[in-house]
LUMMARFI-385025 format. One record per residue: z, y negated, x negated of N, C-alpha, C in turn. Coordinates in steps of 0.02 Angstrom, whole numbers, plus 50000, padded with zeros to 5 digits. Layout:
    n_z    n_y    n_x   ca_z   ca_y   ca_x    c_z    c_y    c_x
      Z      Y      X      Z      Y      X      Z      Y      X
...
END
This chain:
    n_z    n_y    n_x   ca_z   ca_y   ca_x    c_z    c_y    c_x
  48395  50596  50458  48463  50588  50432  48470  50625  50366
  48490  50594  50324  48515  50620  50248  48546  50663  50236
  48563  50726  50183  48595  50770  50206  48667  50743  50207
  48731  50764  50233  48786  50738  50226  48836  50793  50208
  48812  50839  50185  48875  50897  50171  48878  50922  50103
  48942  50912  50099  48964  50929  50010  48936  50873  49981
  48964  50807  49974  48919  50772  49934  48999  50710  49921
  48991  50680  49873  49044  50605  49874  48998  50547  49895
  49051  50548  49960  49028  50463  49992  49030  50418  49956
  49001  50354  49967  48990  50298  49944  49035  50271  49940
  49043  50197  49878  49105  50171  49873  49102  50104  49955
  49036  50100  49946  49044  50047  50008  49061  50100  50072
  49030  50155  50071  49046  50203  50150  49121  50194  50168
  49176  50207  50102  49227  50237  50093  49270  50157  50126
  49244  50100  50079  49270  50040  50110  49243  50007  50181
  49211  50033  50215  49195  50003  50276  49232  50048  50319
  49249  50130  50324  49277  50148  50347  49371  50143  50323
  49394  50129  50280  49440  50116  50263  49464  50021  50279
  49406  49996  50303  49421  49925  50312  49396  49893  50389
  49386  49933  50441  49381  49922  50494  49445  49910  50539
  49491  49964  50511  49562  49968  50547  49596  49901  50537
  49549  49885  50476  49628  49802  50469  49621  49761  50465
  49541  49746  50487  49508  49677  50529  49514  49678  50607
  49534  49747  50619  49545  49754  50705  49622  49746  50705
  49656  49736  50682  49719  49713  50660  49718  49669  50683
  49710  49620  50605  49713  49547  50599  49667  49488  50628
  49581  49542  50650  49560  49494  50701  49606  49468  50763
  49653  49499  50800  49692  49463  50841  49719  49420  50829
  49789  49417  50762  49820  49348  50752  49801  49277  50781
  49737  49240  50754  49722  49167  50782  49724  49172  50860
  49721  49231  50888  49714  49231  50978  49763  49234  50995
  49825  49258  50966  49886  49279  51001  49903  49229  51047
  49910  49147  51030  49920  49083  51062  49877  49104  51134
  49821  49109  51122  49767  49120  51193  49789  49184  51224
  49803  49238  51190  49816  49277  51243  49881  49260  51277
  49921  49250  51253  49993  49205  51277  49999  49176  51347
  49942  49117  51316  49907  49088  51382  49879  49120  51465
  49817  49147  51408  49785  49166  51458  49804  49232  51512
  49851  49275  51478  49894  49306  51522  49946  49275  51547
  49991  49238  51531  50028  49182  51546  50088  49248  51532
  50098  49238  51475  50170  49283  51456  50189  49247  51381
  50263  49231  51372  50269  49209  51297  50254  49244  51264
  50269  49198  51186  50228  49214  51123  50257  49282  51084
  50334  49297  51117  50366  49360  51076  50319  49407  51114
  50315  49417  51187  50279  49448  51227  50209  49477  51203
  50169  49424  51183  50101  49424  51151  50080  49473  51088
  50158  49462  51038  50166  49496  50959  50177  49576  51004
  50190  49583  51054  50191  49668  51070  50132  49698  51071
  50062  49645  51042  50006  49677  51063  49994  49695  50978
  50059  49680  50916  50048  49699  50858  50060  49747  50854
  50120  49753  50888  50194  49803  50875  50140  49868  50898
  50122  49845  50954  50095  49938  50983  50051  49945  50931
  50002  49900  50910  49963  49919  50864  49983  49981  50819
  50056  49942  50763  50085  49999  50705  50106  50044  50737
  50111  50044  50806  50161  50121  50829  50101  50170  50831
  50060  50164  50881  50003  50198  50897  49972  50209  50842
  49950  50190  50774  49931  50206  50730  49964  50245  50706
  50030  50257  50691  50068  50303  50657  50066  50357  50686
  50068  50364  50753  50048  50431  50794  49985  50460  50796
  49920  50410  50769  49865  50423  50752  49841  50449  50681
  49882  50421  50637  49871  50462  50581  49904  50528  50589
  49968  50534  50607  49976  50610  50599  49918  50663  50634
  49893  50630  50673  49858  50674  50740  49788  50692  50700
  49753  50642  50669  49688  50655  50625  49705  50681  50579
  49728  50670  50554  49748  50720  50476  49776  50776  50448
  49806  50788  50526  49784  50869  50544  49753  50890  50588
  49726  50848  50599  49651  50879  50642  49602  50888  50607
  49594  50849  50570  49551  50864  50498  49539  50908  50433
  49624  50947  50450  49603  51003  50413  49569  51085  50456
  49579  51048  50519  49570  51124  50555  49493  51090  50574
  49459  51043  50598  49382  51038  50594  49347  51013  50574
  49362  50974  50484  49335  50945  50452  49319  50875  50445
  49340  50833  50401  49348  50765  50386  49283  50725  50413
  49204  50760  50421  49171  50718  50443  49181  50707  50531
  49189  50759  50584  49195  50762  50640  49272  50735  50667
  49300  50737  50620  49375  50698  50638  49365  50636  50640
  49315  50598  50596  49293  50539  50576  49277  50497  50643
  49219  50537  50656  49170  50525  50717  49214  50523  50769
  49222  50572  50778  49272  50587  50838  49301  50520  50850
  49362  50493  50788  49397  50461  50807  49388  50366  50811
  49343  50368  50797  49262  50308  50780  49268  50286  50855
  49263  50328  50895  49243  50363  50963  49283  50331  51002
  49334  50349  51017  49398  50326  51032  49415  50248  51024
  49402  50215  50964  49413  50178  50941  49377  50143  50979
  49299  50150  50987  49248  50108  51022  49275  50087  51095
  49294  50151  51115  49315  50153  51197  49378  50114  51226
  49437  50100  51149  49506  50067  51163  49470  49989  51159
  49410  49984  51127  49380  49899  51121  49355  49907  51178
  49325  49920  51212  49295  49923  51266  49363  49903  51339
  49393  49934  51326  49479  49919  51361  49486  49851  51351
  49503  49840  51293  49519  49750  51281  49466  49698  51308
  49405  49713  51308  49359  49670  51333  49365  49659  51423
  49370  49730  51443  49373  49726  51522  49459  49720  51562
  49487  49714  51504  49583  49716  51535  49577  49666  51572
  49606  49674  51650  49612  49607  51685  49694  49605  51685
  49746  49625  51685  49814  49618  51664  49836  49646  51595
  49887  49603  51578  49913  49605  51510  49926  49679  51503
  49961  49714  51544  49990  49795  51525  49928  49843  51531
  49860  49825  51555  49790  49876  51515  49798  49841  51462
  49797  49761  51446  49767  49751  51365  49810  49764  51312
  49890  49795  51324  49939  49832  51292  49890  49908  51285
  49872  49920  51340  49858  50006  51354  49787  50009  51301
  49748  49979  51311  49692  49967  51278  49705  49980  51191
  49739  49922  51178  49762  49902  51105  49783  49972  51074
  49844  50021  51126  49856  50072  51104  49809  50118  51088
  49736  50146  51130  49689  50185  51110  49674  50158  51045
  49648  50077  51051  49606  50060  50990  49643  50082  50941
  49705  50058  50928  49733  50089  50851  49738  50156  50836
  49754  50195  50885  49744  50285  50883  49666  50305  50869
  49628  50263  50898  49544  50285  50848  49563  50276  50798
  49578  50208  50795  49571  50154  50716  49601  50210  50673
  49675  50241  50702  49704  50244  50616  49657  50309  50592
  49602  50337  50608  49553  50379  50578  49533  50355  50507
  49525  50309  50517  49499  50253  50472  49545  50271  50398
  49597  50263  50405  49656  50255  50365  49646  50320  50336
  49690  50376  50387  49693  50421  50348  49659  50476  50335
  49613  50495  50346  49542  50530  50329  49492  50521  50284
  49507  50428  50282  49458  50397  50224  49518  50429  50152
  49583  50409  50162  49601  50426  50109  49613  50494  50090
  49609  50541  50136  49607  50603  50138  49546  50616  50079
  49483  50595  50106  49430  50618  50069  49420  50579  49995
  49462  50504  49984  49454  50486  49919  49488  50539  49869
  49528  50562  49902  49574  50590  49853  49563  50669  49843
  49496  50705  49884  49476  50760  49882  49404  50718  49828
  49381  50674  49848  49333  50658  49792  49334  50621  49701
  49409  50597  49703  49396  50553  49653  49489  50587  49620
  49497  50595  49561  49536  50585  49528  49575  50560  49463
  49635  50548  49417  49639  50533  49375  49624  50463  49348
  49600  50426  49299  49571  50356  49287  49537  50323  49319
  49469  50401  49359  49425  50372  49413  49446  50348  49475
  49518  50394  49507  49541  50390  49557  49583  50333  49539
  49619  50299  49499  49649  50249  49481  49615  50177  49532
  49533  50190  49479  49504  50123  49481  49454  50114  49551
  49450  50165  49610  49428  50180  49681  49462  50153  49693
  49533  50193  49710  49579  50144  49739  49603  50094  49734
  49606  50069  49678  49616  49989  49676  49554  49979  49722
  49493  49971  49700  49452  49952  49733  49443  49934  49826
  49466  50008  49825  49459  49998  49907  49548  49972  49916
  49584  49978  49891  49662  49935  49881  49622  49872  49906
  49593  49841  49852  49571  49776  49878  49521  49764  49947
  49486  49817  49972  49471  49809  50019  49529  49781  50091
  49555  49842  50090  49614  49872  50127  49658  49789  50136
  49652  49740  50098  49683  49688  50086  49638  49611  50117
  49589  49656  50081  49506  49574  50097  49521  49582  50171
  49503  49638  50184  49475  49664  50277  49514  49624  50303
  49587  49624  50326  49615  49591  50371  49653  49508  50356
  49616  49492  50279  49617  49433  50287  49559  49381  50289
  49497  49437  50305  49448  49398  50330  49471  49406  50412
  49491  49437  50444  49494  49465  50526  49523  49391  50549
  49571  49348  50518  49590  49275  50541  49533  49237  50570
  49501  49232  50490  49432  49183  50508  49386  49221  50551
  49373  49240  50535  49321  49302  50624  49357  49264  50669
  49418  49280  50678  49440  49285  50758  49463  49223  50775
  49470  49157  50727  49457  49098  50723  49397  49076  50737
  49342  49080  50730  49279  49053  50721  49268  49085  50793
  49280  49150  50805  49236  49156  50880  49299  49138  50926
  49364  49123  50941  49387  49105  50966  49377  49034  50974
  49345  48989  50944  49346  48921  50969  49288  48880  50984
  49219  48940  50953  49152  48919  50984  49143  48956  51054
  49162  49045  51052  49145  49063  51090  49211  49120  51147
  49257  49071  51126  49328  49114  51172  49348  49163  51146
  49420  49190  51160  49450  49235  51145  49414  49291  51171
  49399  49296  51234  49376  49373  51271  49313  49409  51203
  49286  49361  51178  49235  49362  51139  49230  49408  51078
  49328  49374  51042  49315  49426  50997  49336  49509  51029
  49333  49513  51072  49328  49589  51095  49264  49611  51078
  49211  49574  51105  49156  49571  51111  49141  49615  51028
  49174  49564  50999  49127  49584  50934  49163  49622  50895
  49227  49662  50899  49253  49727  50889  49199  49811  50923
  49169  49770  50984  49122  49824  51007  49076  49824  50958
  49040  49780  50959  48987  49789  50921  49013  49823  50855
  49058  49799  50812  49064  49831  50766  49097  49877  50752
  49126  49934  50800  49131  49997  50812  49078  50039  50817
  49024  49994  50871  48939  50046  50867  48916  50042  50786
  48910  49999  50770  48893  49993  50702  48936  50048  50631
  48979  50054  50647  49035  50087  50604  49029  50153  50637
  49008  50175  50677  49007  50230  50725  48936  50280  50683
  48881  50217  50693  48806  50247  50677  48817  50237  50594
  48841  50209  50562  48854  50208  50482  48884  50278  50459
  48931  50309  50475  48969  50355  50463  48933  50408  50493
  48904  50430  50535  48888  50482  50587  48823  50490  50549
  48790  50446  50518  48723  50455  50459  48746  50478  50416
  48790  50433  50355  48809  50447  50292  48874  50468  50272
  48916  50481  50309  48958  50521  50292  48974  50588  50274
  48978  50605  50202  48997  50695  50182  49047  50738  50221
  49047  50799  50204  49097  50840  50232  49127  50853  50156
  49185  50821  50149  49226  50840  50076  49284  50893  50073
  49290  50937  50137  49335  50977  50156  49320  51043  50136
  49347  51061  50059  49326  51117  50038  49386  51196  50059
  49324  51230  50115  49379  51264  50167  49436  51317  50141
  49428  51322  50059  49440  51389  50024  49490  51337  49991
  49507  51300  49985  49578  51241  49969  49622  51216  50010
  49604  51245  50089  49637  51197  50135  49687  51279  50160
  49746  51280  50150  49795  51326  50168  49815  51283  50249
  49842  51354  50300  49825  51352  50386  49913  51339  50360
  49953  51283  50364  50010  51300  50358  50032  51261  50420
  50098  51270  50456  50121  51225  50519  50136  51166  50488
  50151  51114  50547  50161  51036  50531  50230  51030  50503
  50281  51080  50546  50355  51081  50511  50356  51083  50437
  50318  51136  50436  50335  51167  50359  50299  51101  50309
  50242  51072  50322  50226  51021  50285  50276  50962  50280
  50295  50945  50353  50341  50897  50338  50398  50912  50298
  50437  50938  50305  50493  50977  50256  50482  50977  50193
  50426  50995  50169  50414  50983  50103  50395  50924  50078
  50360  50879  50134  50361  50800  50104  50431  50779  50099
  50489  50786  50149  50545  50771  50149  50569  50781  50105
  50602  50815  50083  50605  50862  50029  50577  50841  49949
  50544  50802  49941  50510  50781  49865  50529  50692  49886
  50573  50667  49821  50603  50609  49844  50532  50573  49789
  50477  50576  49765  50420  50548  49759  50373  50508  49801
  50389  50564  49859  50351  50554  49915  50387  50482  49948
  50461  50495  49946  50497  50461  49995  50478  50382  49973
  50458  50385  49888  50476  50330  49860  50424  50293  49867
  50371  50325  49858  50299  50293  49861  50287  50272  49956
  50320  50329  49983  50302  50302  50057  50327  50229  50092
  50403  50247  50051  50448  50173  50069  50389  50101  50027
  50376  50124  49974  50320  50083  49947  50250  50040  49977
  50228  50102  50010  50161  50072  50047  50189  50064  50117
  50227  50081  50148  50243  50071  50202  50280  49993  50208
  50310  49979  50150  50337  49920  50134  50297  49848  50121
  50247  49864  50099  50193  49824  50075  50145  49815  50127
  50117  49865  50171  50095  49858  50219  50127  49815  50296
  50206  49834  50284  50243  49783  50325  50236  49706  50308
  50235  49692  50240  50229  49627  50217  50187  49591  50229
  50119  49636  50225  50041  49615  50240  50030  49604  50330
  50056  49655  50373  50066  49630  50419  50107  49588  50461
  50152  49599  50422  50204  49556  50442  50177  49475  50453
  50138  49463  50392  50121  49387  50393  50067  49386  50452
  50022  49423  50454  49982  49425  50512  49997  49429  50553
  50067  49432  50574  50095  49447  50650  50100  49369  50678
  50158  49347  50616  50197  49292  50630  50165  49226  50587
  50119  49217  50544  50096  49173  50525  50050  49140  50571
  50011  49142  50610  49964  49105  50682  50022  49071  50710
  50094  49099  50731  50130  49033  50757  50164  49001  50707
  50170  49009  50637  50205  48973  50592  50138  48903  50549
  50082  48943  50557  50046  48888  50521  50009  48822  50590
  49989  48867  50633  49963  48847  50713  50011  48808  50767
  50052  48841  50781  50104  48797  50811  50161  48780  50789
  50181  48781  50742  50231  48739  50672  50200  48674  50629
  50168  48684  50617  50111  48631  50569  50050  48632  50591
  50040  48644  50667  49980  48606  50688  49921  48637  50671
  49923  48669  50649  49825  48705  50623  49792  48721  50659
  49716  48708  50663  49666  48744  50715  49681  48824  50688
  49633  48846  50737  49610  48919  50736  49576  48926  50696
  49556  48881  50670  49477  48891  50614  49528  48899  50532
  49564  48827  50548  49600  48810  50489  49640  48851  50458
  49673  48910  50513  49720  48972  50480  49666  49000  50462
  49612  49010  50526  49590  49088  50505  49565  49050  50396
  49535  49002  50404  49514  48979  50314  49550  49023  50278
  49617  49009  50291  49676  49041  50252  49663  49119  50200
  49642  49144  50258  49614  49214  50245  49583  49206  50171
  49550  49169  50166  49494  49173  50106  49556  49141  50032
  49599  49133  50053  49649  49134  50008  49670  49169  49957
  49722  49206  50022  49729  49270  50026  49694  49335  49996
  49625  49328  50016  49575  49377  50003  49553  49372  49904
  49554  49301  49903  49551  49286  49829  49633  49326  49764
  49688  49327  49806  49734  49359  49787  49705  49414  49787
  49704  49442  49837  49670  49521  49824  49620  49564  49779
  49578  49512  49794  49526  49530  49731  49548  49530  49682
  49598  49473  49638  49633  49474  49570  49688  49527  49576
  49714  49544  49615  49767  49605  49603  49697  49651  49565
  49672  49684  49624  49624  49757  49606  49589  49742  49525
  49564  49675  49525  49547  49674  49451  49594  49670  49399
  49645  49665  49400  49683  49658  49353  49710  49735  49341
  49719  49776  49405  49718  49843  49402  49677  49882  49362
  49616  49872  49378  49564  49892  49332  49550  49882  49258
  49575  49821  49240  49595  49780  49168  49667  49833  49136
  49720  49820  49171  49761  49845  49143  49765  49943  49142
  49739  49952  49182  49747  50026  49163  49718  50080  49100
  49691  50019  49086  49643  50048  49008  49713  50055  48956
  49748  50011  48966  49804  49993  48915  49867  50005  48933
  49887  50018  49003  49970  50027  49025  49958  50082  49079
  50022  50141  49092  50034  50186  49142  50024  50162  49201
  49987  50216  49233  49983  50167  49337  50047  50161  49320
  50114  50213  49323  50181  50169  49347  50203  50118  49345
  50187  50093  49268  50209  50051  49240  50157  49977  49287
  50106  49966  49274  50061  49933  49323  50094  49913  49383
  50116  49986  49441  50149  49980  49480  50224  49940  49502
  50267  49948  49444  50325  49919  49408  50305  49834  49410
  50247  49806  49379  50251  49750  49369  50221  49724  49435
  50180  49744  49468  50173  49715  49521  50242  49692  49595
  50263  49733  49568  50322  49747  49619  50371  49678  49587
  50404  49680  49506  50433  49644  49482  50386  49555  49527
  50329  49568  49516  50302  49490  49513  50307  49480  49584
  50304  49536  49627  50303  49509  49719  50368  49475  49714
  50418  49515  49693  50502  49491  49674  50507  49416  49670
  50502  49406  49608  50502  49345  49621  50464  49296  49646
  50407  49295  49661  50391  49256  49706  50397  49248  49777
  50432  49313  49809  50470  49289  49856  50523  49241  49865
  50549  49202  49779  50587  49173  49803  50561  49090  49802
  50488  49082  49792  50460  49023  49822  50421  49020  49893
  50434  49083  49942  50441  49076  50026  50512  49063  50032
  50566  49068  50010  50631  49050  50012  50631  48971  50007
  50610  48949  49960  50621  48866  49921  50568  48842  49983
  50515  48852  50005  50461  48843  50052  50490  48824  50124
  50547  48861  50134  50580  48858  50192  50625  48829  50197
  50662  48820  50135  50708  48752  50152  50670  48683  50148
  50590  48679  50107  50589  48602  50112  50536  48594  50161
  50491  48665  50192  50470  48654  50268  50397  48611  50238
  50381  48675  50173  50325  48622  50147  50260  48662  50142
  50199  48677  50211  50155  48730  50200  50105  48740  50164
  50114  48696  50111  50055  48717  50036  50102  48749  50002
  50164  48753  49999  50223  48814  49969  50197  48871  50000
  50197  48864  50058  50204  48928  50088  50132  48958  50071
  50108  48922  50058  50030  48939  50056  50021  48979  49982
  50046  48928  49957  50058  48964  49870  50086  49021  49848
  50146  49024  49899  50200  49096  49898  50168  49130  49916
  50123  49145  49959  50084  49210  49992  50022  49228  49957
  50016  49182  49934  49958  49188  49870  49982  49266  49826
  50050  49214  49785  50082  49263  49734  50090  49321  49769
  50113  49353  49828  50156  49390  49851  50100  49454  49849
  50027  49417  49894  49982  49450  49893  49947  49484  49832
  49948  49456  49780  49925  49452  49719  49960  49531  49685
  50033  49510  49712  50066  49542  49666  50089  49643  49711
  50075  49614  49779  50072  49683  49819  50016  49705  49798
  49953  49681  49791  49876  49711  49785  49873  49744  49725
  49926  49740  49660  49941  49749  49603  49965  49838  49600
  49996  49845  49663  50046  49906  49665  50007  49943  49721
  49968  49911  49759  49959  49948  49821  49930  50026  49801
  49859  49995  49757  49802  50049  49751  49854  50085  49702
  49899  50080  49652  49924  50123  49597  49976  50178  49665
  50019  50144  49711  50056  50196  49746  49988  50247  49794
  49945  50221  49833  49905  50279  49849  49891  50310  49821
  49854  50296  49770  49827  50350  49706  49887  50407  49697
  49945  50364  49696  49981  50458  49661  50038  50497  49719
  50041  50463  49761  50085  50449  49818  50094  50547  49849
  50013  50592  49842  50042  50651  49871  49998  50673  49818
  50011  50668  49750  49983  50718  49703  50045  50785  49696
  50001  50837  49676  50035  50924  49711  50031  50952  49777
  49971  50909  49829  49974  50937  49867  49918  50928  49920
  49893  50941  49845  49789  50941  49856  49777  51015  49913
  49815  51057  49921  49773  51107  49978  49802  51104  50027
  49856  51069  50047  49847  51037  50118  49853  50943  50120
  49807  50922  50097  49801  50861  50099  49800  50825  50146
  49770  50837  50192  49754  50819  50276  49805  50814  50306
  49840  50875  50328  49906  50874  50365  49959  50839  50308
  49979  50819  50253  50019  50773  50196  49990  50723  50203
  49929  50698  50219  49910  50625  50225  49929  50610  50301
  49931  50650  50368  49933  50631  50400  50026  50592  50414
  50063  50631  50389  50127  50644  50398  50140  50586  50354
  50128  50584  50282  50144  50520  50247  50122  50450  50288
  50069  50450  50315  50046  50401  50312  50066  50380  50409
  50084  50441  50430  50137  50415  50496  50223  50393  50483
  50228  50414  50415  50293  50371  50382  50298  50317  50369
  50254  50313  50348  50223  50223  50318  50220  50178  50379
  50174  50206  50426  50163  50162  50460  50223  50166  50508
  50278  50203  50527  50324  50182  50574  50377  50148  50546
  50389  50158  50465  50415  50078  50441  50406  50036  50459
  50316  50027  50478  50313  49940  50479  50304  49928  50541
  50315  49975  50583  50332  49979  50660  50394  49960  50668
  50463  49976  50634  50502  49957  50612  50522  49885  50626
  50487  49878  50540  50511  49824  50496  50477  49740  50522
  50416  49765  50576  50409  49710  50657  50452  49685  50682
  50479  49625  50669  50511  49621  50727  50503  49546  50765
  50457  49514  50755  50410  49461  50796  50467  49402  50794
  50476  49415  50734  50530  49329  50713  50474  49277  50679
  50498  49231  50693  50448  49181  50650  50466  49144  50580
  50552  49107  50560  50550  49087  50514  50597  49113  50460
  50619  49187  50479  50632  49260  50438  50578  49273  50426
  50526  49276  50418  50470  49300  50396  50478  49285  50305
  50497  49229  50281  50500  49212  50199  50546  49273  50175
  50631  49254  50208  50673  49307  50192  50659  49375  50203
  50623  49402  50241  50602  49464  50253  50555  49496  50214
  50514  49466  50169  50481  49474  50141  50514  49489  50070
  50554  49430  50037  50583  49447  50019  50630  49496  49975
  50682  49513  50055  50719  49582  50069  50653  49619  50059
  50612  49634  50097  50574  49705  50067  50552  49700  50017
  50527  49643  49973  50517  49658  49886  50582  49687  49870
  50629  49648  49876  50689  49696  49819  50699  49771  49833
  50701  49780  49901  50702  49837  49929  50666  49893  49900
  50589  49862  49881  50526  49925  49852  50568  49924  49782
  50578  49845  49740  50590  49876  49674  50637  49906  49668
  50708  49899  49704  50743  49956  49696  50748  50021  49692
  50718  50036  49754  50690  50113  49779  50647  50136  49699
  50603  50104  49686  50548  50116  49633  50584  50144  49578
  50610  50092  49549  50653  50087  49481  50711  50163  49513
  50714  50185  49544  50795  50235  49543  50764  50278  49551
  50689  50280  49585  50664  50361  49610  50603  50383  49550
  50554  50341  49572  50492  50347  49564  50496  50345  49480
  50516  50285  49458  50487  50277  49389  50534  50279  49334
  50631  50309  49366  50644  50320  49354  50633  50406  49321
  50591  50433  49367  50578  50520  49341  50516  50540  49278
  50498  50460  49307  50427  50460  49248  50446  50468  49182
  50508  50416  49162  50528  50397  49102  50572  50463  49078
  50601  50509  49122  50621  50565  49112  50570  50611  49057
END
């Protein structure tokens, strides 16, 4: 084994562990119909296997990310890898729906390791222009990942059954398990990390309306991104008829949005402020939420197809610029501030769930105007100060 201490991880290390959590996501969507079924419970019933997802994650990031400052970002990693393997292992053997609820809950409490530890350590490794153009990068990961997880869980759902893609969440937990546990650094430099309580951290995130703004931000955007993954399998699948194969395609859409956000990130930051970057992405989600609006009155799904394009395009634009600066000032307790931010975020979109199907355009929407508001009064209003 290589050495792994004191060193900057890889950009692929950083995106496989940062992109596991949100193919184990969105690999469910195309199954939701089958699990429906095959437990024999309706389809709102089924979306509770999203909902626990964002809850349990939000309780999982706070929990790693200060666990990670008291025993170090690589063993928090592992550790929670660990966990993760064992909640897949649950879903494969659940013989009633309330283990494969119970299950789902471990898996995302490993999973959200993933999240916030990876970003814990980008942001102990990379800063400034460099840290700009990482995070876009893995931004676009964070985006690809769970809109390839459709087609996955399309493709093995209809050659080889739903139980299946459990199957192959195991496997690729062992795999993500032995990847990280080789090559993963210890970036936790112990003479930067102040022993402070969780109160006192939170209070001071509270307390800095930056924080609030950027959190309402990614927490907002991340609702959007899941949001469609919740409720899009019964809007494209049992609304307009699509195989499992045919949504999961979709993904590669999607994923093409993504990639052009992060590059255009990378393009424009040579020449314009992240804020400003940030600013226009937000402006362009804006309006193109209002062709999922026009989409829904004429009930036409190459609109809808097109609108999520833009929407995606234009979230992937802002995503990587709000992580990047989201808890700058508060580099020596980073861990416990990532964990706490990023259990903000995610109980928004625990929230902002709510397993409707053709509110999904307007909701989307409402949360674009929502971010640019917030943005424009807090965030980039102080910049221009």
């Amino acid at each position: 084994m290589k050495n792994v201490r004191n060193t900057v991880p890889s950009l692929l290390l950083i995106i496989v562990l940062v992109g596991f959590p949100q193919i184990s996501e969105s690999i469910f969507t195309p199954v939701l119909p089958n699990i429906s079924q095959g437990f024999n419970v309706s389809a709102a019933t089924s979306q509770l296997t999203m909902s626990i997802y964002f809850i349990a994650f939000a309780i999982g990031v706070l929990f790693w990310g200060q666990l990670s400052d008291k025993i170090g970002r690589r063993l928090a990693m592992n550790l929670g890898i660990v966990v993760y393997l064992l909640g897949n292992i649950g879903l494969f053997i659940s013989p009633t729906f309330h283990i494969l609820l119970t299950a789902r809950f471990i898996q995302a409490f490993g999973a959200s390791v993933g999240s916030v530890v990876t970003q814990t350590i980008m942001r102990e490794s990379f800063n400034g222009i460099t840290g700009a153009k990482v995070f876009s990068k893995v931004g676009a990961a964070m985006a690809l990942s769970p809109a390839f997880g459709p087609l996955i869980g399309g493709l093995i759902q209809t050659y080889l059954g739903y139980r299946n893609v459990f199957s192959a969440l195991i496997i690729m937990a062992t795999l993500v398990l032995l990847y990280s546990y080789s090559y993963l650094p210890e970036t936790r430099n112990v003479k930067n990390i102040q022993q402070v309580s969780l109160l006192r951290v939170t209070w001071k995130l509270i307390k800095d309306p930056i924080v609030w703004a950027y959190g309402i931000l990614i927490g907002g955007i991340n609702g959007i991104l899941f949001g469609y993954y919740s409720e899009a399998p019964f809007i494209f699948i049992e609304h307009f008829g699509y195989s499992a194969v045919k949504y999961g395609s979709l993904g590669l859409t999607l994923a093409l949005a993504s990639l052009l956000g992060a590059i255009l990130v990378n393009v424009l930051v040579k020449y314009l402020r992240s804020e400003m970057i940030a600013l226009i992405g937000l402006i362009f989600s804006s309006l193109s939420g209002l062709l999922l609006i026009l989409s829904l009155q004429l009930n036409q799904a190459y609109l809808l197809i097109i609108g999520f394009f833009l929407i995606f395009l234009g979230l992937n634009t802002t995503l990587p610029i709000a992580l990047n600066l989201a808890l700058k000032g508060y580099e020596n307790i980073i861990g416990s501030a990532s964990g706490i931010f990023s259990f903000g975020y995610y109980l928004i979109v625990s929230l902002i769930h709510n397993g409707t199907i053709w509110s999904l355009p307007i909701f989307i929407l409402a949360i674009s105007l929502i971010m640019l508001l917030v943005y424009l009064l807090i965030a980039f209003r102080k910049v221009e100060k």
